[in-house]
C-alpha atoms as an extended CHARMM CRD file, in Angstrom:
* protein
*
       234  EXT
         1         1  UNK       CA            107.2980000000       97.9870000000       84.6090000000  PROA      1               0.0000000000
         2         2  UNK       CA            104.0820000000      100.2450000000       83.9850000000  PROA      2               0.0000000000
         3         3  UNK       CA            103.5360000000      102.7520000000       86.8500000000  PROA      3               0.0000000000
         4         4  UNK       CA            100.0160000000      104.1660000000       87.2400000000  PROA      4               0.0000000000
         5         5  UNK       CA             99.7180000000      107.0440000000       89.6690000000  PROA      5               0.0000000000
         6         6  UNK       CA             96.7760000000      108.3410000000       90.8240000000  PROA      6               0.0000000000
         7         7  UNK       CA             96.2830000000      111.5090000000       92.8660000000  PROA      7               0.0000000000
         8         8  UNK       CA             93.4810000000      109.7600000000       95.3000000000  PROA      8               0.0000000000
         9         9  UNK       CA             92.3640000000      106.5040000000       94.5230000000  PROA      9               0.0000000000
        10        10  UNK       CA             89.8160000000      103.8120000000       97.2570000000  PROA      10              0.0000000000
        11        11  UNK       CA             92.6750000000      101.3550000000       97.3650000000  PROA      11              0.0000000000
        12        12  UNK       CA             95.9280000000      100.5810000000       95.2900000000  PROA      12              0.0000000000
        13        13  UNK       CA             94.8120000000       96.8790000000       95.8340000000  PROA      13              0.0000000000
        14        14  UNK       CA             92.0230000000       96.8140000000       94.9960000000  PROA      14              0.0000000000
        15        15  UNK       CA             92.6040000000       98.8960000000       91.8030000000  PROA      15              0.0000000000
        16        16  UNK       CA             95.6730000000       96.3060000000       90.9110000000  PROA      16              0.0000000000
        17        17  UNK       CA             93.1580000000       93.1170000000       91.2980000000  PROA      17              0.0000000000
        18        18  UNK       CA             90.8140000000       95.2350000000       88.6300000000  PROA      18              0.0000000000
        19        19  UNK       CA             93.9660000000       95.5320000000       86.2690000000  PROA      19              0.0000000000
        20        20  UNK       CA             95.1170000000       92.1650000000       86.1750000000  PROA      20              0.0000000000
        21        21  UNK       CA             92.7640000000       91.2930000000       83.3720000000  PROA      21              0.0000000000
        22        22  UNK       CA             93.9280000000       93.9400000000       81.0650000000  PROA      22              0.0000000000
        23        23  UNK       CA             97.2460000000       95.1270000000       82.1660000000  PROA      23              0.0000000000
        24        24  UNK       CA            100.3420000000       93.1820000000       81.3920000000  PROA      24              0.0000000000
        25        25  UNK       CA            102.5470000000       92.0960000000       84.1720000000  PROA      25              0.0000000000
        26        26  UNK       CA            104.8810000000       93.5120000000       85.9950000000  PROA      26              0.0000000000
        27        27  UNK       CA            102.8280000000       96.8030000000       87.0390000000  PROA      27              0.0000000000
        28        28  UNK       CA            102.6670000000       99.4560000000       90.0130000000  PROA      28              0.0000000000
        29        29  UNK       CA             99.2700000000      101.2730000000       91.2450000000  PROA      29              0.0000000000
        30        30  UNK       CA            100.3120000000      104.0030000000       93.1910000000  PROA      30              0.0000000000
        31        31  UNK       CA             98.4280000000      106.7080000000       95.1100000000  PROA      31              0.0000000000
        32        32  UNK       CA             99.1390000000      109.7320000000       96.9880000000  PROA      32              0.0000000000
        33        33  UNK       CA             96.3150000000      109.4210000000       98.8600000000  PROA      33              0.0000000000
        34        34  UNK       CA             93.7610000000      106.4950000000       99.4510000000  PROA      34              0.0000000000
        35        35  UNK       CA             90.5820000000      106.8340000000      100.2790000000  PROA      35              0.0000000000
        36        36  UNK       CA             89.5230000000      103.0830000000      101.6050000000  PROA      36              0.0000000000
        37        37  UNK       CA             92.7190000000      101.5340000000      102.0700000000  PROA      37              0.0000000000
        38        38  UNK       CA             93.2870000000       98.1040000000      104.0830000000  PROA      38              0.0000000000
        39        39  UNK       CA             95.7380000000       95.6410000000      105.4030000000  PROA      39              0.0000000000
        40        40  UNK       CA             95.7620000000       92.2860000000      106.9480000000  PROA      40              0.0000000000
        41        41  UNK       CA             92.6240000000       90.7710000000      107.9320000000  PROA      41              0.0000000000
        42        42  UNK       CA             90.6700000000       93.7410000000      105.6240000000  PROA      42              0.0000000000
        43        43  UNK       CA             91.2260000000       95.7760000000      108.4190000000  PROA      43              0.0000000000
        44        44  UNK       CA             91.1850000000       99.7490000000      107.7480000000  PROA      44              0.0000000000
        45        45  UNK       CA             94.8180000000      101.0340000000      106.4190000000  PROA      45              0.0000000000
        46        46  UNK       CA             94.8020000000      104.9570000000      107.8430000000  PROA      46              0.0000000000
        47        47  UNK       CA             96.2450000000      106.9640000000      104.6100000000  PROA      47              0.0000000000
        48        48  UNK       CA             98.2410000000      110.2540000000      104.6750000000  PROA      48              0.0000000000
        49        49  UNK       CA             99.0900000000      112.6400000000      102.8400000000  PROA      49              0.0000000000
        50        50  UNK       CA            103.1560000000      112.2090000000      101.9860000000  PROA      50              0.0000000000
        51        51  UNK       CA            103.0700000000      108.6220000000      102.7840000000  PROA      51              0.0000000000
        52        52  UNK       CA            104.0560000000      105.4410000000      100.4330000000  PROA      52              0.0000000000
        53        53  UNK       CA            101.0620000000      103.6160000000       98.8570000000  PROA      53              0.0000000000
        54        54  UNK       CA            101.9170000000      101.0930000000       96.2590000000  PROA      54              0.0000000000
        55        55  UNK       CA            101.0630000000       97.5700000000       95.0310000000  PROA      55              0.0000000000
        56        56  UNK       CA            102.9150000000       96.1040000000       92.5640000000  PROA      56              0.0000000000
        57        57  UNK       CA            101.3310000000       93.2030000000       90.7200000000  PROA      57              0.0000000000
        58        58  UNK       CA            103.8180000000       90.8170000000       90.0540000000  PROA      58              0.0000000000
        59        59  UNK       CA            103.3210000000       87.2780000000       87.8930000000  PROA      59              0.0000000000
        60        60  UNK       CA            104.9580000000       84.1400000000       89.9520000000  PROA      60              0.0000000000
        61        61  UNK       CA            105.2220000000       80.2650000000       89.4820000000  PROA      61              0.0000000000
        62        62  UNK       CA            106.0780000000       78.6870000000       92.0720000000  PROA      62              0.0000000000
        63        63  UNK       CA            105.0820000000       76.1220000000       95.1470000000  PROA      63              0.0000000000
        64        64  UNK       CA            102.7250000000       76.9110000000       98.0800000000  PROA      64              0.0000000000
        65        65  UNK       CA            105.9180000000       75.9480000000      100.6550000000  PROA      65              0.0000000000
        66        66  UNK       CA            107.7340000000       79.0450000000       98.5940000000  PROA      66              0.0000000000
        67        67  UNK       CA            105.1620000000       81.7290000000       99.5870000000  PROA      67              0.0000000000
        68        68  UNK       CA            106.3810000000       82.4430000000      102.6330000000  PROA      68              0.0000000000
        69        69  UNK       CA            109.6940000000       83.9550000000      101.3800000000  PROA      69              0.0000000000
        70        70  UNK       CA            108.2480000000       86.1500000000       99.7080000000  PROA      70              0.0000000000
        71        71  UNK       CA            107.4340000000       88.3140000000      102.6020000000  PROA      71              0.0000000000
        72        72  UNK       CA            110.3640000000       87.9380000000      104.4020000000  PROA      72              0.0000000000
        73        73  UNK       CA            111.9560000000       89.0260000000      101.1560000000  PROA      73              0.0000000000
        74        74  UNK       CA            109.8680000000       91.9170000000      101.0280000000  PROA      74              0.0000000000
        75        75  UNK       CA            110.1840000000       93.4020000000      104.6320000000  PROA      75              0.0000000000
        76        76  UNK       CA            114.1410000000       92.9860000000      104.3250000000  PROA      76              0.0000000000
        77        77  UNK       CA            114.5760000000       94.9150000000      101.1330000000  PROA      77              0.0000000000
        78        78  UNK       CA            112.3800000000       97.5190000000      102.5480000000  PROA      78              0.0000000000
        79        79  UNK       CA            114.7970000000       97.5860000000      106.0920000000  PROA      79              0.0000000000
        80        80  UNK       CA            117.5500000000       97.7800000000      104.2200000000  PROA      80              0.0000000000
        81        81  UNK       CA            116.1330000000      100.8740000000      101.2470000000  PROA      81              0.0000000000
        82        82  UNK       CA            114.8160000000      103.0470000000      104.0610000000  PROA      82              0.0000000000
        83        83  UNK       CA            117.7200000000      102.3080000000      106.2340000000  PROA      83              0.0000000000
        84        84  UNK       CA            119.4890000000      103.6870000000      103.1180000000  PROA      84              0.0000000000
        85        85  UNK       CA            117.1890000000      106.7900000000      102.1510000000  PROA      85              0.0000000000
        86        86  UNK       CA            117.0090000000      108.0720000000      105.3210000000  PROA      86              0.0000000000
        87        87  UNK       CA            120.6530000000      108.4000000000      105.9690000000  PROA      87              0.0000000000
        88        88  UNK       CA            120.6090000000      107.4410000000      109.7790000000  PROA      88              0.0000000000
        89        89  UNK       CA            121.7820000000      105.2120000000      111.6270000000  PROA      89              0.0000000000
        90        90  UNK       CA            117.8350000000      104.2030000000      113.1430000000  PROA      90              0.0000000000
        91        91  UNK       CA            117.7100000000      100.9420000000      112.8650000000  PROA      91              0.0000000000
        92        92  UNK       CA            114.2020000000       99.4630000000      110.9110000000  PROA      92              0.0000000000
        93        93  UNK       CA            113.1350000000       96.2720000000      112.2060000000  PROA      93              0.0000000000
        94        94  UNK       CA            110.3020000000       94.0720000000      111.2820000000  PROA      94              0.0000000000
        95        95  UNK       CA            107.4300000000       92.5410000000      113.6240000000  PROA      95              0.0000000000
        96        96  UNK       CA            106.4590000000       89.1400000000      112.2300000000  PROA      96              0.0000000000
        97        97  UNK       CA            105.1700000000       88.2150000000      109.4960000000  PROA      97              0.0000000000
        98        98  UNK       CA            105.1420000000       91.7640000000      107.7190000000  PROA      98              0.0000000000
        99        99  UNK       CA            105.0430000000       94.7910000000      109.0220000000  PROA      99              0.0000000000
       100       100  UNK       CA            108.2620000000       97.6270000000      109.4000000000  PROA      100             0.0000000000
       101       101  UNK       CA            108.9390000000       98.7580000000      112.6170000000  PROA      101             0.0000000000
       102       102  UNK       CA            110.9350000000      101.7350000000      113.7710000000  PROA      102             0.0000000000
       103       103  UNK       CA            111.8530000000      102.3450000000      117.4790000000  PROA      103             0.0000000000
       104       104  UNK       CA            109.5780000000       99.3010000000      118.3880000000  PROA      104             0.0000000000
       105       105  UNK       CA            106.8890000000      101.9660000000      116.4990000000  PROA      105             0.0000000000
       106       106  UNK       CA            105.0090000000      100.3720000000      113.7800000000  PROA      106             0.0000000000
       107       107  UNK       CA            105.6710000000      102.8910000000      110.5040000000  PROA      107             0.0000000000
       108       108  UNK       CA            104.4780000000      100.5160000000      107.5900000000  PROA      108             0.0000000000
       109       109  UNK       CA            103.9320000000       96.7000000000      106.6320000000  PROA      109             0.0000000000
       110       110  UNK       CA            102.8870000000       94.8450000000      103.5000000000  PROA      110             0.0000000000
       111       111  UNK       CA             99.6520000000       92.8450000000      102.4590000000  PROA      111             0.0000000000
       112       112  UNK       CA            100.0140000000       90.2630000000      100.5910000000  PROA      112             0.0000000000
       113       113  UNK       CA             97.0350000000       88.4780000000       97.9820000000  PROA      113             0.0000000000
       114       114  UNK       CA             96.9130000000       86.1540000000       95.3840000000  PROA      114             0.0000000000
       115       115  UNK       CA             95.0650000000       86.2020000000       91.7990000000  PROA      115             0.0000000000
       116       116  UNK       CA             95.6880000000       82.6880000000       90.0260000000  PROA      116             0.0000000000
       117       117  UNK       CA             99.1100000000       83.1390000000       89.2550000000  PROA      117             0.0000000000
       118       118  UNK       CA             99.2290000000       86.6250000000       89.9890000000  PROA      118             0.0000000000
       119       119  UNK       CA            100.7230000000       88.0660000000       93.4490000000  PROA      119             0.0000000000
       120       120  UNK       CA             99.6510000000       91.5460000000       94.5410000000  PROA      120             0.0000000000
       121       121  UNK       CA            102.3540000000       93.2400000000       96.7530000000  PROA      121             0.0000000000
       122       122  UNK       CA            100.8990000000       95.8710000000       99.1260000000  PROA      122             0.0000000000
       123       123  UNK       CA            103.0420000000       98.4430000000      100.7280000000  PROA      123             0.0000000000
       124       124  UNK       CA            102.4480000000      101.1570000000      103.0180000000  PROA      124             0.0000000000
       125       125  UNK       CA            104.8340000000      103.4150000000      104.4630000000  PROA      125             0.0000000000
       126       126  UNK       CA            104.8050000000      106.2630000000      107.2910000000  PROA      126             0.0000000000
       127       127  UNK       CA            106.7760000000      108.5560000000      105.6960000000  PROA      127             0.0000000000
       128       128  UNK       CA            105.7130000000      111.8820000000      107.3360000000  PROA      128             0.0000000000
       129       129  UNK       CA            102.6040000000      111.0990000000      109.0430000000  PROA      129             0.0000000000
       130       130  UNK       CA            101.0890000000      108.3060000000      110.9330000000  PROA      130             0.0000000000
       131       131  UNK       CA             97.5260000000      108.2520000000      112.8410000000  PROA      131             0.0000000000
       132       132  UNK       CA             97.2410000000      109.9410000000      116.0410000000  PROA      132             0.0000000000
       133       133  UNK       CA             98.1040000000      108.4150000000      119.4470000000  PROA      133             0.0000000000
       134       134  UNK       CA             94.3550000000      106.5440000000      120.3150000000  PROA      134             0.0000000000
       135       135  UNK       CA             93.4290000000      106.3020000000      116.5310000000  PROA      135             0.0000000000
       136       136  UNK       CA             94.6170000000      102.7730000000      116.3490000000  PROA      136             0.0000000000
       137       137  UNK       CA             95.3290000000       99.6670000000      119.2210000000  PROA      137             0.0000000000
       138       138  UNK       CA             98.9900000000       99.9640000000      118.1870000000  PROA      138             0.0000000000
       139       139  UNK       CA            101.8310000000      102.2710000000      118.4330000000  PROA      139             0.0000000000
       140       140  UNK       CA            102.7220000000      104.2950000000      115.4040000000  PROA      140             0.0000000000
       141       141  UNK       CA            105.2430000000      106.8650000000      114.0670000000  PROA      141             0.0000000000
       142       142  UNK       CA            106.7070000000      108.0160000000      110.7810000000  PROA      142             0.0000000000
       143       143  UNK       CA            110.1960000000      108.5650000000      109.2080000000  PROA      143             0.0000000000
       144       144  UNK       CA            110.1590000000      112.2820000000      109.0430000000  PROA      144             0.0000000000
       145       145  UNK       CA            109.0240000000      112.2560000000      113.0540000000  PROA      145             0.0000000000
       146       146  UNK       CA            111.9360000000      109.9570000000      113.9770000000  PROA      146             0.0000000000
       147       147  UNK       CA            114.9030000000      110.8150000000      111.7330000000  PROA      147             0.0000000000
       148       148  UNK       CA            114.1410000000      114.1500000000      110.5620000000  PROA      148             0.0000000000
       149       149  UNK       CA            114.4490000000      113.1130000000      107.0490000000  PROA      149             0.0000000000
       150       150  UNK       CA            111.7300000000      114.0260000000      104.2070000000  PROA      150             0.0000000000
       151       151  UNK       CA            112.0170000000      110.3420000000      101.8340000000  PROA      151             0.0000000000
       152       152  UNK       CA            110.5170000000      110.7680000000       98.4540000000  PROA      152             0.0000000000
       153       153  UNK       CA            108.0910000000      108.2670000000       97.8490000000  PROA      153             0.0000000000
       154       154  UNK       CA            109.0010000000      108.1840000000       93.8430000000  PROA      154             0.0000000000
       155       155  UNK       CA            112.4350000000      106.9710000000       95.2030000000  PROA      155             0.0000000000
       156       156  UNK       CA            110.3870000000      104.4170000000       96.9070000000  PROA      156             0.0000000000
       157       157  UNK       CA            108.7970000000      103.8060000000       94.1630000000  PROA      157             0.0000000000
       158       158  UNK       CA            111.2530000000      103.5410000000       91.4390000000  PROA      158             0.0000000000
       159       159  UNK       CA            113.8910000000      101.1700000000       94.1490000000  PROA      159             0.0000000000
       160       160  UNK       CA            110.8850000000       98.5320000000       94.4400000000  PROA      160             0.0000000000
       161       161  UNK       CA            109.8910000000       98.7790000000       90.8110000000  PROA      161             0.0000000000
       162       162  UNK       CA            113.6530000000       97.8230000000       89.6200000000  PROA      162             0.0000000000
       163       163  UNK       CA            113.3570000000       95.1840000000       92.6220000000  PROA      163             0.0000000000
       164       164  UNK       CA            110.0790000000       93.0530000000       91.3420000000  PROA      164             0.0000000000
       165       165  UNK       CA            110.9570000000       93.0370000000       88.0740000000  PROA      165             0.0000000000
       166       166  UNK       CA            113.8120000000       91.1970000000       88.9750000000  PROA      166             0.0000000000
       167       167  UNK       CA            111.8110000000       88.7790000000       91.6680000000  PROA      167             0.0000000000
       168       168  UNK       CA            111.2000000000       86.1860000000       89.9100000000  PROA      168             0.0000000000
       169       169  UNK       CA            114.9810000000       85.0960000000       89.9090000000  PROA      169             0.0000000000
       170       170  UNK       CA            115.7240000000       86.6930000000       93.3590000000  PROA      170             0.0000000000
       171       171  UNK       CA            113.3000000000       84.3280000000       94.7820000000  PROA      171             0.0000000000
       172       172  UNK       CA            114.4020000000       81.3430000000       92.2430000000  PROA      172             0.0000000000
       173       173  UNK       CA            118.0620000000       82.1580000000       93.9110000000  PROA      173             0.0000000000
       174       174  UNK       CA            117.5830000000       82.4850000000       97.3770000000  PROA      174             0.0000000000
       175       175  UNK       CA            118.6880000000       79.9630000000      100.0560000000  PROA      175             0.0000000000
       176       176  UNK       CA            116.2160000000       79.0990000000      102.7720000000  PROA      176             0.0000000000
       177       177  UNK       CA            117.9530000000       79.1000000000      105.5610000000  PROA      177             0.0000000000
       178       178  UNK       CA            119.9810000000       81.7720000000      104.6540000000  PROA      178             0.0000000000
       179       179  UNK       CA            117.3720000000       84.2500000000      104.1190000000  PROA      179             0.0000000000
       180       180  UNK       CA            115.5020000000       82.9700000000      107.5240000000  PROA      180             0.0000000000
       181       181  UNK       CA            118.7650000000       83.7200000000      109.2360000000  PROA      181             0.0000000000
       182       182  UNK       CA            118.6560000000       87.0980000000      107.5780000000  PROA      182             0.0000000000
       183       183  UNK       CA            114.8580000000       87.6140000000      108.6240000000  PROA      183             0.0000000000
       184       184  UNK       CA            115.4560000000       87.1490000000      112.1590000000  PROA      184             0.0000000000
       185       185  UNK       CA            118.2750000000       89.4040000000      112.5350000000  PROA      185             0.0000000000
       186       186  UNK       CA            115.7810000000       92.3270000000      111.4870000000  PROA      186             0.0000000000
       187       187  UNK       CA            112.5990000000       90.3160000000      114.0120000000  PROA      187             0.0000000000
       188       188  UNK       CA            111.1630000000       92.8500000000      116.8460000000  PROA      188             0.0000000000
       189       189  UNK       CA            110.7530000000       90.3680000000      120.2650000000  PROA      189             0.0000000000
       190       190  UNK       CA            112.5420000000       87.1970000000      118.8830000000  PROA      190             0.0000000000
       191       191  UNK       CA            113.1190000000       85.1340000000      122.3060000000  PROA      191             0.0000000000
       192       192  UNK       CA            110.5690000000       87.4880000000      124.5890000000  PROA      192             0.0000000000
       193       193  UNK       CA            106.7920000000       86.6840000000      125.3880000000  PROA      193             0.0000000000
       194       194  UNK       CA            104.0280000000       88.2710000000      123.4160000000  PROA      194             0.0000000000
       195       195  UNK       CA            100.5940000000       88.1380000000      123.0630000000  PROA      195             0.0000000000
       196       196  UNK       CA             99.8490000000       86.5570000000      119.9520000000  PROA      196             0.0000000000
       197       197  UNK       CA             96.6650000000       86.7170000000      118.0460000000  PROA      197             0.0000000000
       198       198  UNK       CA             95.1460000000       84.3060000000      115.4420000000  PROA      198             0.0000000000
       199       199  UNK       CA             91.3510000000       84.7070000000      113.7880000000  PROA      199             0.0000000000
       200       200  UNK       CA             90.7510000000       81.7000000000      116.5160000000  PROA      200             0.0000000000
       201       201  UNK       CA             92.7220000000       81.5860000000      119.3590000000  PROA      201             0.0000000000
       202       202  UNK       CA             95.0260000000       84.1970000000      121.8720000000  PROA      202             0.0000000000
       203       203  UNK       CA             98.1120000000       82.6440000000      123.0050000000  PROA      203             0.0000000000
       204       204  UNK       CA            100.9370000000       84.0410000000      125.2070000000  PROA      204             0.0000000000
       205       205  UNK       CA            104.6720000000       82.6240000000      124.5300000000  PROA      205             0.0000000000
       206       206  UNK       CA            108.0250000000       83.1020000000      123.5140000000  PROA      206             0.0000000000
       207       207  UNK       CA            108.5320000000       83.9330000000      120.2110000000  PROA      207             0.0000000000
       208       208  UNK       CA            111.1560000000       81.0050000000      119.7300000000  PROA      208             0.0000000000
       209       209  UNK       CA            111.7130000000       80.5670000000      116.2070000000  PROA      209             0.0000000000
       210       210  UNK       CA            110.7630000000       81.0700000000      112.1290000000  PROA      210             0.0000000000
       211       211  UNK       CA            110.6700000000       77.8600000000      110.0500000000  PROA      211             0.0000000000
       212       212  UNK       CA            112.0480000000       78.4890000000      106.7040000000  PROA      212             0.0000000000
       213       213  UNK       CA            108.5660000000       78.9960000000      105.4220000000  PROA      213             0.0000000000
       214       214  UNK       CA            108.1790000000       81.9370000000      107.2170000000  PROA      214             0.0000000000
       215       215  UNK       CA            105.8620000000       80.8430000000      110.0720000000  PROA      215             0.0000000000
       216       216  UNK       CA            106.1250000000       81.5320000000      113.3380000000  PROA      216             0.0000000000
       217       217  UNK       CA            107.5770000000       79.3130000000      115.9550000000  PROA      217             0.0000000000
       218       218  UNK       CA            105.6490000000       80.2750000000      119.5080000000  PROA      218             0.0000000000
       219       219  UNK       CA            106.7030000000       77.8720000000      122.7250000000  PROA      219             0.0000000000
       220       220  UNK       CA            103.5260000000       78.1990000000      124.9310000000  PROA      220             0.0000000000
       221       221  UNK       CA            104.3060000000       76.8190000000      128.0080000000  PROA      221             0.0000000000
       222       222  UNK       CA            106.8930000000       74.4830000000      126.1450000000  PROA      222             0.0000000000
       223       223  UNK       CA            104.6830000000       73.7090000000      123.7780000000  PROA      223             0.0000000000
       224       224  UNK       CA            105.8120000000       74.6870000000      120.2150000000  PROA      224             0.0000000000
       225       225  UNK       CA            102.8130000000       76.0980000000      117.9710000000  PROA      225             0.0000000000
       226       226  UNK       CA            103.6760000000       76.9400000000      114.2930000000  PROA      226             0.0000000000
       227       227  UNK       CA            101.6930000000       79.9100000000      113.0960000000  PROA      227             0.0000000000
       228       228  UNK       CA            101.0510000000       80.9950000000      109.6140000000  PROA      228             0.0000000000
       229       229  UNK       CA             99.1120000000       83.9840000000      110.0970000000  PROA      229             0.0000000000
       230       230  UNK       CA             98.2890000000       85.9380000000      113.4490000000  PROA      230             0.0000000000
       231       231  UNK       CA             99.0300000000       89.8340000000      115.3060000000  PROA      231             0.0000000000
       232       232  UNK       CA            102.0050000000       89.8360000000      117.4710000000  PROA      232             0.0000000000
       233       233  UNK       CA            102.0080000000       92.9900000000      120.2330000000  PROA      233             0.0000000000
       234       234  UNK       CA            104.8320000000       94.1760000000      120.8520000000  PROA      234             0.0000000000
């Protein structure tokens, strides 16, 4: 896999979607720092110094009902790598649909576009900063601040790099329901009442389920609403 690092760059996705015309797949972009970052819903992504900022650009065929694993693929290996690096016994979790939680603290997530047949694989990572209390509607913390451990980010790097090159058959392999199971083992507030936000509607109710396409199941007043893509606060 080709990794391109740049000291400061406006946005590792951005840069990736530029490359796809002239860079063979698999590739990384990587940045130590970003300059005009975003995530979900091309909302502002806060970039530190220290931090992991990646997207890997990744070339995929498969059916629209298979998209949804790959996130829930994603936020598990990512759970289980810092879980590793870190050496403690802090348990990572995940708040649907993609973003890494840490002491019910939000310290990274992954965005997730398409390009034809071309996925682009967003990941950012507190790894010793995160945005000041106020500077965002959400709680945040980092790594560093909750387990005292400094994670190189060209481990991060180099783990995830071995990992998409080998996607393509991880995702041709995995089981469904197995991987679902999996998913919700790691899920922040699975049974408890949020407030859940789509681009149209705010609903209130128990976060009951996740089909195996990775949507969410949310009983509103015993009414069961599947949801592809909204903010759950915690």
């Amino acid at each position: 896999m080709e990794k391109i690092i740049h000291d400061s760059i406006d946005s590792t996705q951005t840069d990736a979607r530029l490359r796809i015309a002239s860079t063979d797949r698999p590739f990384v972009v990587m940045a130590h720092l970003q300059t005009n970052g975003y995530g979900k819903f091309e909302r502002a992504w806060e970039s530190y110094s220290g931090n992991f900022l990646a997207t890997f650009a990744i070339d995929l065929s498969i059916q629209h009902y298979d998209f949804g694993k790959i996130p829930m693929l994603v936020c598990i290996k990512l759970c289980e790598l810092l879980s590793t690096l870190s050496h403690s016994k802090a348990e990572f979790r995940v708040k649907w649909p993609n973003d890494i939680m840490l002491n019910k603290k939000k310290i990274g997530g992954i965005l997730i576009e398409k390009v034809d047949s071309t996925f682009l694989v967003g990941i950012g990572l507190n790894l010793r900063q995160s945005p000041e209390d106020g500077k965002v509607s959400y709680a945040t913390t980092n790594v560093l601040a909750e387990t005292g451990v400094q994670i190189d980010t060209i481990k991060i790097l180099d783990e995830m790099s071995e990992y998409f090159i080998q996607f393509a058959e991880v995702l041709k392999e995995c089981d469904a329901a197995k991987l679902r199971q999996k998913y919700m083992t790691l899920l922040e507030g699975l049974g408890q009442t949020r407030k859940v936000v789509t681009r149209q509607e705010t609903f209130f109710g128990q976060l009951h389920d996740i089909n195996n396409d990775g949507a969410l199941i949310l009983d509103v007043d015993g009414d069961k609403k599947l949801i592809y893509s909204a903010d759950v606060f915690i």
